[in-house]
C-alpha positions as a printed Julia matrix, in Angstrom:
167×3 Matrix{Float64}:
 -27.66    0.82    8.11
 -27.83   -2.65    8.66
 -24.48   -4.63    7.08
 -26.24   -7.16    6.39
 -28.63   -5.23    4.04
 -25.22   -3.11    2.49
 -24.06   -6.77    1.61
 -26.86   -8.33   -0.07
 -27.45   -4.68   -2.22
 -23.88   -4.64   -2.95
 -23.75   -8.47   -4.36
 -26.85   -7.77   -6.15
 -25.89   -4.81   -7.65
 -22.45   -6.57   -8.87
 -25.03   -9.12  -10.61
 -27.0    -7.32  -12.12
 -24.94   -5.01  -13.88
 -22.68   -7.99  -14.75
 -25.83   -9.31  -16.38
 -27.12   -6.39  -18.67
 -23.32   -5.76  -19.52
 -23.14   -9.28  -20.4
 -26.48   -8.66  -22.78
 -25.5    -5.24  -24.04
 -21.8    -6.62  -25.15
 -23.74   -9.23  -26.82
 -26.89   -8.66  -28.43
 -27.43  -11.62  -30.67
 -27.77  -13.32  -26.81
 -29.72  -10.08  -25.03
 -32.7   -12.3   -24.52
 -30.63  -15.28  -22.33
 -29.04  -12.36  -20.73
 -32.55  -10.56  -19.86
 -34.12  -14.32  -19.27
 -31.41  -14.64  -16.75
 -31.91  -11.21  -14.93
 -35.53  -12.18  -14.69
 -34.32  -15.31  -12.37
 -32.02  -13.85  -10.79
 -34.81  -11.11   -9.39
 -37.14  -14.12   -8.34
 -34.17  -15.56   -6.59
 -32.65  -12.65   -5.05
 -36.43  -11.68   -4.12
 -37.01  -15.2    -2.66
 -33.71  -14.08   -0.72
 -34.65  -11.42    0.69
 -38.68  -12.17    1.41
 -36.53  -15.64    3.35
 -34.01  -12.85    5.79
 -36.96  -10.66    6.5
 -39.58  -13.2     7.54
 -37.12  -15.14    9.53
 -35.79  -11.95   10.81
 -32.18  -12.57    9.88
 -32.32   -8.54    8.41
 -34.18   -6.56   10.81
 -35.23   -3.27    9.16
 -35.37   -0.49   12.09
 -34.2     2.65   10.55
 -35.92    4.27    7.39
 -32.62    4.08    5.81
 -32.99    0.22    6.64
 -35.94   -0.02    5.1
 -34.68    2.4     1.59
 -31.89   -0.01    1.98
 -34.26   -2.95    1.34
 -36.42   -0.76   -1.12
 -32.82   -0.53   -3.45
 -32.67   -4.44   -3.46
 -35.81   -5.0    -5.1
 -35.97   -5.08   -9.1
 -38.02   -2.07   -9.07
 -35.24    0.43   -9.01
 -32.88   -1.69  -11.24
 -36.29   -1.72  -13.83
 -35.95    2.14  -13.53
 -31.88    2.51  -14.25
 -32.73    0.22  -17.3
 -35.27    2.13  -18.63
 -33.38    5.59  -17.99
 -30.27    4.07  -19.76
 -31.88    2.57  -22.61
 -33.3     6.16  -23.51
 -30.44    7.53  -23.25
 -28.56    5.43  -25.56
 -29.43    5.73  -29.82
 -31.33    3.37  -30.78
 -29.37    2.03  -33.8
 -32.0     0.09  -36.04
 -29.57   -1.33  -39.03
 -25.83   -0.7   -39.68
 -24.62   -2.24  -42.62
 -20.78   -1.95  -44.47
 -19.96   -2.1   -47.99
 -16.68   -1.27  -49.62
 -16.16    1.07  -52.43
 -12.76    2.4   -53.99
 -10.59    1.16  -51.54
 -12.45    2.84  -48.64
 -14.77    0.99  -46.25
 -18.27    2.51  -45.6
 -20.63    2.21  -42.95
 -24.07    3.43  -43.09
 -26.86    3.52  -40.26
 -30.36    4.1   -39.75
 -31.06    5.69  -36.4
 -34.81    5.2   -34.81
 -36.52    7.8   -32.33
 -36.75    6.63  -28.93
 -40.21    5.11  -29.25
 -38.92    3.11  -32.15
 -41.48    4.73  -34.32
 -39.19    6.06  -37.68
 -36.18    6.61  -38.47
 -34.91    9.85  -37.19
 -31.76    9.87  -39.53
 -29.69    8.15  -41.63
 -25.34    8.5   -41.44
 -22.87    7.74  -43.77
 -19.51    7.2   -42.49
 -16.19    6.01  -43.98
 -12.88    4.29  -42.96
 -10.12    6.75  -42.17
  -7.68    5.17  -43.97
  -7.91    3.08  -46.77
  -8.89   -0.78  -46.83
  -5.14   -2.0   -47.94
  -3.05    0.63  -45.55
  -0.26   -0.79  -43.24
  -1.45    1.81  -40.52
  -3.7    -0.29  -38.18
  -4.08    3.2   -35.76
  -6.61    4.15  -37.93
  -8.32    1.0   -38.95
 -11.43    1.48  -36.77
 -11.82    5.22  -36.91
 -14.61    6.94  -38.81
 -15.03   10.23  -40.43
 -18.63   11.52  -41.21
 -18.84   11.44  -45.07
 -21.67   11.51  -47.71
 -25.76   13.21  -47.26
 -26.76   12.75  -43.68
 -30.93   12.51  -44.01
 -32.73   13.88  -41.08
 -36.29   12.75  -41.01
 -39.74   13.25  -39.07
 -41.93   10.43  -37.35
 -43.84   10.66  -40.29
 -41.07    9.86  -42.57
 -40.76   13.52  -44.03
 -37.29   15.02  -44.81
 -36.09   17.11  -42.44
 -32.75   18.66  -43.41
 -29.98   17.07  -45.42
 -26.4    17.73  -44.53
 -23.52   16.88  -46.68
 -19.82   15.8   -45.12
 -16.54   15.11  -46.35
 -13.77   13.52  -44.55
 -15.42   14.69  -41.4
 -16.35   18.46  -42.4
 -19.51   19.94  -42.99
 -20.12   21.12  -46.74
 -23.47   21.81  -46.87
């Protein structure tokens, strides 16, 4: 393959995921982040249209040619979507404290966005005022879980405490 080609997929690549890293680690700033993926495909795109009609990259080889294929936003587009489905999409999580304990509670949507799917209850491992800091960001499944249906029906209902399974 073409160095040339291996170079300019390799620094794009870097970018990109630098980019959507950048926006996942931050969401309050995910739409600067995607804003600035968007310009950075017209520019890398501008790049590459510039090498190929100038013939500075000269695709001869199919895997040339897949090799310019990868460089284009249509396969990044693709990982995106793939990874985003993979990951929960975590509508609210909100944190309250009650009898020296800190809770966190979060509403899970389906993939589609449509509903909540379900509804956990956690709490801190230790309590608020403890001189252990090891386990000042671990959480233990506590409280009714609430599984629900697109529709909003209840599903099943599972009980935990301190991380077991009751019910």
């Amino acid at each position: 393959m073409n160095k040339l080609i291996i170079v300019f997929n390799i620094i794009y690549y870097v970018i990109i995921f630098i980019l959507i890293k950048l926006g996942r680690d931050d969401s309050s700033s995910s739409l600067g982040y995607g804003i600035f993926i968007i310009i950075f495909w017209s520019i890398a795109g501008g790049v590459l249209i510039f090498l190929l009609t100038k013939k500075i990259i000269r695709p001869k080889s199919l895997l040339d040619k897949i090799g310019i294929f990868t460089a284009t936003p249509l396969l990044t587009i693709v990982f995106v979507m793939f990874f985003r489905m993979s990951k929960e999409n975590v509508s609210s999580e909100w944190y309250f404290n009650k009898e020296n304990y800190r809770y966190k509670v979060r509403e899970i949507n389906y993939g589609d966005g449509v509903g909540i799917e379900r509804i956990e209850f956690y709490r801190s491992a230790d309590t608020i005022n403890s001189p252990n800091t090891s386990k000042k960001n671990l959480w233990v499944k506590d409280s009714t879980w609430i599984y629900l249906s697109k529709t909003g029906d209840t599903i099943k209902k599972v009980i935990y405490k301190n991380d077991v399974e009751i019910k």
